[in-house]
C-alpha positions as a Markdown table, in Angstrom:
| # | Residue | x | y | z |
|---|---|---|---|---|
| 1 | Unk | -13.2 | -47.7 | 55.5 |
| 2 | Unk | -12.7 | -51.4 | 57.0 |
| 3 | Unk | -9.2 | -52.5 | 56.7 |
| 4 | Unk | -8.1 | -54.8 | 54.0 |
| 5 | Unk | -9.7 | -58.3 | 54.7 |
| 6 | Unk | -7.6 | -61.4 | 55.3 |
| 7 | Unk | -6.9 | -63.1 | 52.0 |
| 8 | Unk | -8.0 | -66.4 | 52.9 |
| 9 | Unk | -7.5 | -69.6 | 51.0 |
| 10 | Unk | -9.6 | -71.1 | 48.8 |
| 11 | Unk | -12.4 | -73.9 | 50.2 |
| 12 | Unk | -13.3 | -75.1 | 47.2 |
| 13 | Unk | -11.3 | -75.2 | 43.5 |
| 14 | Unk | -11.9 | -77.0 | 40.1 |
| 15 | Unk | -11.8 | -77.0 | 36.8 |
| 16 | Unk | -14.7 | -76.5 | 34.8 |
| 17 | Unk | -14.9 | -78.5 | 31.0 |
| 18 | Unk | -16.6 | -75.7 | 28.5 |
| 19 | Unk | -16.1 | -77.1 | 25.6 |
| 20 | Unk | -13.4 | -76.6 | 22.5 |
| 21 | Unk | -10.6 | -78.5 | 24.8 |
| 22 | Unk | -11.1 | -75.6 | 27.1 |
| 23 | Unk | -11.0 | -76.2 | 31.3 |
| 24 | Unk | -11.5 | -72.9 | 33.0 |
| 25 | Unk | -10.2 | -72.5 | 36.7 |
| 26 | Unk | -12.5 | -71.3 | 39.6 |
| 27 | Unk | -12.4 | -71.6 | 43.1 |
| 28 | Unk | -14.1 | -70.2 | 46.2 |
| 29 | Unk | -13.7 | -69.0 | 49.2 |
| 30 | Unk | -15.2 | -66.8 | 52.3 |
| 31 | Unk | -18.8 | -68.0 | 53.8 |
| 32 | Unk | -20.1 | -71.4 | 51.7 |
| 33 | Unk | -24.1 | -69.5 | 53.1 |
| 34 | Unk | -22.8 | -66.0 | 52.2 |
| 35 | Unk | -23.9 | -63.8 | 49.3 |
| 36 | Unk | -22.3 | -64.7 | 45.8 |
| 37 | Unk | -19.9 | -62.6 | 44.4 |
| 38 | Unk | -18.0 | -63.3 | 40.8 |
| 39 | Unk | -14.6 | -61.5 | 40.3 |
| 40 | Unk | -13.8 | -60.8 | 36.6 |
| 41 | Unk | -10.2 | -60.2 | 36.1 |
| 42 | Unk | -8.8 | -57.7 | 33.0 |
| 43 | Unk | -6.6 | -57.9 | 30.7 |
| 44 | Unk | -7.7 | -59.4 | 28.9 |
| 45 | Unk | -5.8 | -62.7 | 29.4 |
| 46 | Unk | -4.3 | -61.5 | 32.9 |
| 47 | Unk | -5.7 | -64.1 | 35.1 |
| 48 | Unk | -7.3 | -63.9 | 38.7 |
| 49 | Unk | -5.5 | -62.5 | 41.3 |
| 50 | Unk | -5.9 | -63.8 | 45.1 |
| 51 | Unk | -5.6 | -60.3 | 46.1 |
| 52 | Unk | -9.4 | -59.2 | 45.5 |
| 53 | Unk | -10.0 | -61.5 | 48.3 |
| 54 | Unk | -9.2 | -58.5 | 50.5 |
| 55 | Unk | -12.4 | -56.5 | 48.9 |
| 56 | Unk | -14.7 | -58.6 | 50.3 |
| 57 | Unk | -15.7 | -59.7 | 53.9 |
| 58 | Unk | -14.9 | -63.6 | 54.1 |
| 59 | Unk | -18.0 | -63.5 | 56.8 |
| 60 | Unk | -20.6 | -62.3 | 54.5 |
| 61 | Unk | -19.7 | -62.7 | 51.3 |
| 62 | Unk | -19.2 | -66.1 | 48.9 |
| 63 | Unk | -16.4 | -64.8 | 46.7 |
| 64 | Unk | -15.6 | -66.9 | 43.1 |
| 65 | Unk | -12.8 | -66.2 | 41.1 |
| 66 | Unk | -12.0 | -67.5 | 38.0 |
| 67 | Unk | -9.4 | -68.2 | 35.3 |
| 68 | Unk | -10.5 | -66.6 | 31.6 |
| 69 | Unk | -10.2 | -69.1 | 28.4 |
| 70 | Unk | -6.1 | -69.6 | 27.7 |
| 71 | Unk | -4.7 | -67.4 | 30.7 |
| 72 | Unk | -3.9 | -68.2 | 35.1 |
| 73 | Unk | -4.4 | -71.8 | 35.8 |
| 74 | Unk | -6.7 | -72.6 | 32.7 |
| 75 | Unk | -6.3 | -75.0 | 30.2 |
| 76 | Unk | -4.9 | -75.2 | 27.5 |
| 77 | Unk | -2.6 | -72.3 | 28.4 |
| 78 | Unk | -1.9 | -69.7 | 25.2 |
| 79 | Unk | 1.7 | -69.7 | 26.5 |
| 80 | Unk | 2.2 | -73.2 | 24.4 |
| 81 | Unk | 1.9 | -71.6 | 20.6 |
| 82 | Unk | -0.1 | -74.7 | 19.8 |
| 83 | Unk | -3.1 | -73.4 | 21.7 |
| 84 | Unk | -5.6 | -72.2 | 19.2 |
| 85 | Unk | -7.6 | -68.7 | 20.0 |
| 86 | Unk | -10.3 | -69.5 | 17.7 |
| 87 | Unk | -12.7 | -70.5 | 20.6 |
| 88 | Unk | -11.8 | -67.8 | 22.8 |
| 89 | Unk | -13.9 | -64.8 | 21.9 |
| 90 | Unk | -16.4 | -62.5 | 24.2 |
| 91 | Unk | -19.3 | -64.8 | 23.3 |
| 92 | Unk | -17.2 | -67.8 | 24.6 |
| 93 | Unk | -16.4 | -66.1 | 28.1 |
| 94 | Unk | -20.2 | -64.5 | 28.4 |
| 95 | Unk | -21.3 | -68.8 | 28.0 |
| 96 | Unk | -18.4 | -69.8 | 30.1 |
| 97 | Unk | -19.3 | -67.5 | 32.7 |
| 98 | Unk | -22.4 | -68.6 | 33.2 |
| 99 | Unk | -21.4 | -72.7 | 33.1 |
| 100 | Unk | -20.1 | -71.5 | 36.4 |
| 101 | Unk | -23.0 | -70.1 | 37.9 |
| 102 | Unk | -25.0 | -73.2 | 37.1 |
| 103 | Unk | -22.1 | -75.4 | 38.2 |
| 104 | Unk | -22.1 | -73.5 | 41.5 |
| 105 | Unk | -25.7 | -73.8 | 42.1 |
| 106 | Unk | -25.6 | -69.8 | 42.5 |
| 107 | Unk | -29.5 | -68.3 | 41.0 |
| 108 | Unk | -28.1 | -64.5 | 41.3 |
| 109 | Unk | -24.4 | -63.0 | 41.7 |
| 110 | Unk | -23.0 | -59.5 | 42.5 |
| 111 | Unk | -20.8 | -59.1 | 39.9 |
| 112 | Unk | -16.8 | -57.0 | 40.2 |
| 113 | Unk | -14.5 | -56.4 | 37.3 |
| 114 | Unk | -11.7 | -53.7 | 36.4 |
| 115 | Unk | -10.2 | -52.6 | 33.0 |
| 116 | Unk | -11.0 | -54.9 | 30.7 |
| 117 | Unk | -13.1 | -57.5 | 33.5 |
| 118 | Unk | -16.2 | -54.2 | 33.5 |
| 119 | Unk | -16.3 | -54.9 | 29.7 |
| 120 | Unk | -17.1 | -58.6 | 30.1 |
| 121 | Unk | -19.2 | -58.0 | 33.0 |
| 122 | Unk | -21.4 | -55.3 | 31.2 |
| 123 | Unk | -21.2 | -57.9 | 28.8 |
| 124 | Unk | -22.7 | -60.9 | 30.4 |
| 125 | Unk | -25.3 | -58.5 | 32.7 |
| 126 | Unk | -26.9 | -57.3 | 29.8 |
| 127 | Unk | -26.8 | -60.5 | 28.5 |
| 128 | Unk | -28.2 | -62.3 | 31.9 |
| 129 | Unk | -29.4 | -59.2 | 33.9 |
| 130 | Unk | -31.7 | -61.5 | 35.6 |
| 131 | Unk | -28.7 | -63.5 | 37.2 |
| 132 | Unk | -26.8 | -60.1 | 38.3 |
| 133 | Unk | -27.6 | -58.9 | 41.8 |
| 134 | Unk | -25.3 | -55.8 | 41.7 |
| 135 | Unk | -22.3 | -54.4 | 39.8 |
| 136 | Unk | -19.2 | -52.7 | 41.4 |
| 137 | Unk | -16.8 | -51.7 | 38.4 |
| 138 | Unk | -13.6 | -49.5 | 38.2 |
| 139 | Unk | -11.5 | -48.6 | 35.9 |
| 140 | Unk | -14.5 | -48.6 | 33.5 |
| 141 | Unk | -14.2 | -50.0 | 29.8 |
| 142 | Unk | -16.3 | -50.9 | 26.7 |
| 143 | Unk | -13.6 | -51.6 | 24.5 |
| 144 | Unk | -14.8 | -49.9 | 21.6 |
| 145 | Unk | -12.9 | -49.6 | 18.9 |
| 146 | Unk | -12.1 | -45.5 | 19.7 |
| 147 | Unk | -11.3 | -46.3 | 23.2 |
| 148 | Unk | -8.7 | -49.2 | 21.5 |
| 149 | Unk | -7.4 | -46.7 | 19.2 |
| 150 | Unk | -7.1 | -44.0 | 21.9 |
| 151 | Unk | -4.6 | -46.6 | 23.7 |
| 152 | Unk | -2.6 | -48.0 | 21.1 |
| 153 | Unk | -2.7 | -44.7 | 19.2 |
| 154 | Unk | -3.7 | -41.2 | 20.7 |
| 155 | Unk | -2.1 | -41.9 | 24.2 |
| 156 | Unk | 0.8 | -41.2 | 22.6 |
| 157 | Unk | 0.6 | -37.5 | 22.4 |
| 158 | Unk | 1.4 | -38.0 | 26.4 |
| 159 | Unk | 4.3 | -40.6 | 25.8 |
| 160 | Unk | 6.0 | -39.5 | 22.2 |
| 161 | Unk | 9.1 | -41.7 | 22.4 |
| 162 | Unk | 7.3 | -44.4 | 23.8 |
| 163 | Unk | 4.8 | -44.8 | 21.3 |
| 164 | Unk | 7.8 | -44.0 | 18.5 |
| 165 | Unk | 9.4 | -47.0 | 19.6 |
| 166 | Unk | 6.1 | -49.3 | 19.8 |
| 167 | Unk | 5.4 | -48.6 | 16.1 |
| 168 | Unk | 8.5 | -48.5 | 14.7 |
| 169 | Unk | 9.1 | -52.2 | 15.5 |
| 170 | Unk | 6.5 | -53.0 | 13.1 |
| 171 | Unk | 7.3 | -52.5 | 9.3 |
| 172 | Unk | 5.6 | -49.1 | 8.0 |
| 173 | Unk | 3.3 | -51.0 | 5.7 |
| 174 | Unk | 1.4 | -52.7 | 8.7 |
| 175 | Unk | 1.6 | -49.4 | 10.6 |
| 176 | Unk | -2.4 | -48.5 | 10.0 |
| 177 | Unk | -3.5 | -51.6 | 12.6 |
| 178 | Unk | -1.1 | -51.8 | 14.9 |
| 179 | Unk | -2.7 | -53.6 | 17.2 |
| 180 | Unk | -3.8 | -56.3 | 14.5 |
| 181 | Unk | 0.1 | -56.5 | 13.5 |
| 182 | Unk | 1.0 | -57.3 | 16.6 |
| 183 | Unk | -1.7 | -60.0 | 17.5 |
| 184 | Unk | -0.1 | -61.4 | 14.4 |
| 185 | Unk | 3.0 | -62.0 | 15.9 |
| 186 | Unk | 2.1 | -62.4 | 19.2 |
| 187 | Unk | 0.5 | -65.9 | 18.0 |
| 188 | Unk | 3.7 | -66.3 | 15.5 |
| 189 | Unk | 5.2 | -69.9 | 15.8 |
| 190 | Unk | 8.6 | -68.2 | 15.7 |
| 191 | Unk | 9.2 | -68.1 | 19.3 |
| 192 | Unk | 11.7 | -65.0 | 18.6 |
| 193 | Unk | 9.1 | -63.5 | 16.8 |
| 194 | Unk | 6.5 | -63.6 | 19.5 |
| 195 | Unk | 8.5 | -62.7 | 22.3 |
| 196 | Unk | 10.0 | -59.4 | 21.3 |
| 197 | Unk | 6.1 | -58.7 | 20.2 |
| 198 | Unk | 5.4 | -59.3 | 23.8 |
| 199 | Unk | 8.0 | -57.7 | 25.1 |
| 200 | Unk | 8.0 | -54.3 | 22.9 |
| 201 | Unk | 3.7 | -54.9 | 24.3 |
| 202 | Unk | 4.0 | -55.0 | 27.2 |
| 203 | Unk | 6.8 | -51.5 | 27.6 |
| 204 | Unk | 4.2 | -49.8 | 25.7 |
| 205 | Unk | 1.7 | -50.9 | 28.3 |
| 206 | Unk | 3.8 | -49.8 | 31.5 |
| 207 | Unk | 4.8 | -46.7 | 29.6 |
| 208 | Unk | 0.8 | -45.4 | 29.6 |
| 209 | Unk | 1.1 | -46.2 | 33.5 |
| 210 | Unk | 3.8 | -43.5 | 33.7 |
| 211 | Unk | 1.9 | -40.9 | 35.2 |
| 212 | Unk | -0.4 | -42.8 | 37.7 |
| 213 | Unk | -0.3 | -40.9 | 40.7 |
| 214 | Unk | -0.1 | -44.4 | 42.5 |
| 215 | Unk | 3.0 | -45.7 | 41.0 |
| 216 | Unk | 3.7 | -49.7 | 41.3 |
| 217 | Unk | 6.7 | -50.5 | 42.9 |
| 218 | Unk | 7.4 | -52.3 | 39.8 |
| 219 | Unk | 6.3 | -52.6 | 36.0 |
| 220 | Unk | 2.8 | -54.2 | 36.1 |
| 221 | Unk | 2.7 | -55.7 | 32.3 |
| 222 | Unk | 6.7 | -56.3 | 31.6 |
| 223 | Unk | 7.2 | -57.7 | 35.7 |
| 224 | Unk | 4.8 | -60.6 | 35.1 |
| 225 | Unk | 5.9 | -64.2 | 34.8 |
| 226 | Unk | 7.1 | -65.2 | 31.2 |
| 227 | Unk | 3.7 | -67.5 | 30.9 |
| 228 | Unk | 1.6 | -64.3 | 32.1 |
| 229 | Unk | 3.1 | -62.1 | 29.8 |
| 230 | Unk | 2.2 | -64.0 | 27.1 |
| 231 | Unk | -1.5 | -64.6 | 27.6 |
| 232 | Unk | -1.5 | -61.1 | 28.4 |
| 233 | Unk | -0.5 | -60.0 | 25.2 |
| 234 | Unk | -1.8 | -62.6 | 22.8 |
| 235 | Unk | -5.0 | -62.6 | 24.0 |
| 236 | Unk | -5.6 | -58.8 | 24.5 |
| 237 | Unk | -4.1 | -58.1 | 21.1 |
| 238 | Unk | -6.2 | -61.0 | 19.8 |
| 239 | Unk | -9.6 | -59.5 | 21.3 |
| 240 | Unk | -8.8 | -55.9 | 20.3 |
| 241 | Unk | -7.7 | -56.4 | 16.8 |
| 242 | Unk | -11.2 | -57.6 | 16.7 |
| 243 | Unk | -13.1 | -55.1 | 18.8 |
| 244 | Unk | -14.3 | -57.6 | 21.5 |
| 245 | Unk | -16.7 | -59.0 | 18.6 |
| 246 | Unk | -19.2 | -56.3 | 19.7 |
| 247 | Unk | -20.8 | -53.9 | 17.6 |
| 248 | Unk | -19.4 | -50.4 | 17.8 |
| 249 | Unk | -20.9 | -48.5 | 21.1 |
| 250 | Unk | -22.9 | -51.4 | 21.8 |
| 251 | Unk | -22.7 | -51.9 | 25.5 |
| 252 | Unk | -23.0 | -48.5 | 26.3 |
| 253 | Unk | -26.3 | -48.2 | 23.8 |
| 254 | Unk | -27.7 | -51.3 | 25.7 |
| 255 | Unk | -27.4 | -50.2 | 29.6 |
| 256 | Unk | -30.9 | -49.5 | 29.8 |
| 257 | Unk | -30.8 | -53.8 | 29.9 |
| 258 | Unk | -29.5 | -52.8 | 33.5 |
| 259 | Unk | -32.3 | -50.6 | 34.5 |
| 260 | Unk | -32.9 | -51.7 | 38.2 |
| 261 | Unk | -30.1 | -53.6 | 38.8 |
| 262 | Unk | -27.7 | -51.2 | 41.5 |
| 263 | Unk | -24.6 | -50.4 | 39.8 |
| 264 | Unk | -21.2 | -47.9 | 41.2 |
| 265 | Unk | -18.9 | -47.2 | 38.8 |
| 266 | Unk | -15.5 | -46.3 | 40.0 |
| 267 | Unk | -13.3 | -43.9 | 37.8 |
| 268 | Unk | -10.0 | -42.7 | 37.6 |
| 269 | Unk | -9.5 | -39.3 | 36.8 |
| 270 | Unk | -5.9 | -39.4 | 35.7 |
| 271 | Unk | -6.6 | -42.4 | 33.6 |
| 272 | Unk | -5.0 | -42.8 | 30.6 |
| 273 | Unk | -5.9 | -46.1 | 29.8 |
| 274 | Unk | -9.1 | -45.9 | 30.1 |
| 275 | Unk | -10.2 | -42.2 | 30.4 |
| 276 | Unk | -12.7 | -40.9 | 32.4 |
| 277 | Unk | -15.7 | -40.6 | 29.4 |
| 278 | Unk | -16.7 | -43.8 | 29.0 |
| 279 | Unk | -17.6 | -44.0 | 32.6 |
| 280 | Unk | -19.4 | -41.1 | 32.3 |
| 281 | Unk | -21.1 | -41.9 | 29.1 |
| 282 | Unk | -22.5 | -45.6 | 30.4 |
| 283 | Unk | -23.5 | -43.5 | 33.4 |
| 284 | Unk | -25.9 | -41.5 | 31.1 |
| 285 | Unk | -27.2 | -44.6 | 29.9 |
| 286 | Unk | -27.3 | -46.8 | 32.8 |
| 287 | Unk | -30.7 | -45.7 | 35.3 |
| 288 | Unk | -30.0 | -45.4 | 38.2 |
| 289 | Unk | -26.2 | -46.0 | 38.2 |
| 290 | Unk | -23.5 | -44.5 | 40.8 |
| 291 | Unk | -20.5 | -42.6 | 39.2 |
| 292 | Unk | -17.6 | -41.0 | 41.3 |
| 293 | Unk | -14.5 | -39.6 | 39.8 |
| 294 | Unk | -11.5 | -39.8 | 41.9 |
| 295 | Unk | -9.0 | -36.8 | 41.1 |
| 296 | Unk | -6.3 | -38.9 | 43.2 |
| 297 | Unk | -7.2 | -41.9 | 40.9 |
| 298 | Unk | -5.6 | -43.7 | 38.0 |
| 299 | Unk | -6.1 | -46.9 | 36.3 |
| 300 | Unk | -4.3 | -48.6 | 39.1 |
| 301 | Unk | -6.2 | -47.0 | 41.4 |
| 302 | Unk | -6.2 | -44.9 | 44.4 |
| 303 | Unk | -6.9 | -44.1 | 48.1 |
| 304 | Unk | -10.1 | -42.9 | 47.4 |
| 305 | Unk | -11.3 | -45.0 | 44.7 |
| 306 | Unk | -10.1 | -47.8 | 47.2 |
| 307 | Unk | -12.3 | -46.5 | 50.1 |
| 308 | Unk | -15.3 | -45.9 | 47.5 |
| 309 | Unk | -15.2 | -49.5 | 46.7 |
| 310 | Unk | -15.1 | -50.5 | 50.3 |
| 311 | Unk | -17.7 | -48.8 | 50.8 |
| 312 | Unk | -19.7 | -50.0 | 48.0 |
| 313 | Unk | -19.0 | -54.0 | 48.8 |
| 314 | Unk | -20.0 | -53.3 | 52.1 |
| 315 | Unk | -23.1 | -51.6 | 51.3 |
| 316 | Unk | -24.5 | -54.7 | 49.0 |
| 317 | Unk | -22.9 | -57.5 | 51.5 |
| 318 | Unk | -26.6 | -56.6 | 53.5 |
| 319 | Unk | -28.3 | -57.3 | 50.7 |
């Protein structure tokens, strides 16, 4: 496994108008003649991260990142309660996704995304496959609406008192969506209101993390900046209160779009998050896809989930 590659600033940045008052950052950086590769952060609504420029080899590879609708250095930011979410739904990110491309001049991409980021990816490849080179995912997702009520609900046999104290902060009457109730006051124009739903989110959040066997040094949701915590949690309670917008099952029913197109899918086994079935369900689905299970694995990761990744970035930079 190649050690971790220098994390090199950007050579080229904008913003990108999409339409609805939305600008979505992206920048670039690595070889301008290399192969093109889009990042897809999670969340969703956590932002891009200049630390996946240490996946990829600045030499051979053409690495974009970008800033999701509301969230990082996009604008409007959903930290200011004025921002309006009602343009910021999977269909808007598959479109604003591909604005890039075409504003980039890239014809094909390679395409990497964790958590929530191999939902959207799946997303957009089955809607584009023709545009999608290859697909590296970990931490796999759909978001279907069991996997959202497995997190916000069944998790909690694991973490009783945690999850005790996540619902009871909602009145008993709204207790049946709780994730609905608190996208309601996570975009609440009570400030109060919307940060004690983002804070009582985001413990919730670290509290599923609790028996990673890679443990961060410190709380991944509730350590973020203020701004980042709130994008966080009012666009990822926005999205799952509404199941993504996609039908029930539906992008692991349609993976036979990705017939052809190489695809490793990188999986946790000690992943409460996201646990280890969906993987191996869009596996089934998906010809010709790569599944490893990593017993030393999480959803944050792991030593050999991180080498299997090397690997796999390493083995498509050649193509």
């Amino acid at each position: 496994m190649p050690a971790p590659y220098p994390i090199l600033d950007p050579y080229d940045q904008g913003l990108l108008d999409v339409g609805d008052g939305n600008r979505i950052h992206w920048e670039v950086s690595g070889n301008p003649d290399g192969k093109p590769a889009l990042v897809v952060h999670g969340g969703p609504g956590s932002g891009s991260s200049p630390r996946n420029r240490k996946h990829f080899d600045p030499d051979r590879y053409r690495l974009i990142l970008f800033d999701q609708r509301g969230c990082g250095r996009s604008t409007p930011h959903v930290a200011d309660p004025a921002t309006s979410l009602e343009h910021n739904t999977t269909a808007h990110l598959i479109a604003d996704m591909d604005k890039l491309r075409q504003h980039l001049g890239v014809e094909r991409w390679l395409l990497f995304g964790g958590s929530w980021g191999s939902t959207l990816v799946l997303a957009y490849a089955q809607a584009f496959p023709e545009r999608v080179s290859e697909v590296v995912l970990a931490g796999v997702t759909t978001t279907r609406r069991s996997e959202i009520a497995w997190l916000y609900g069944g998790a909690g046999r694991f973490f009783p008192e945690a999850h005790a104290r996540f619902r009871e902060q909602i009145p008993e009457a709204e207790r049946d969506d709780l994730v609905a109730a608190y996208a309601r006051r996570a975009s609440s124009a009570d400030l109060a209101v919307r940060d004690k739903a983002v804070a009582d989110w985001c413990a919730w959040e670290d509290a599923v993390l609790g028996l990673e066997p890679v443990r961060p040094s410190t709380a991944p949701y509730a350590g973020r900046p203020e701004a980042g915590r709130i994008s966080l949690v009012r666009i990822a309670s926005h999205y799952f209160a509404h199941g993504a917008w996609l039908e029930e099952g539906e992008l692991v029913r349609g993976a036979g779009k990705l017939a052809g197109i190489p695809g490793v899918l990188l999986q946790g086994r000690h992943d409460l998050g996201g646990p280890p079935h969906t993987a191996w369900e869009l596996a089934q689905a998906w010809p010709g896809a790569e599944l490893r299970i990593f017993d030393d694995s999480g959803h944050m990761g792991g030593t050999g989930m991180g080498e299997a990744m090397a690997e796999a970035l390493e083995r498509f930079a050649g193509k």
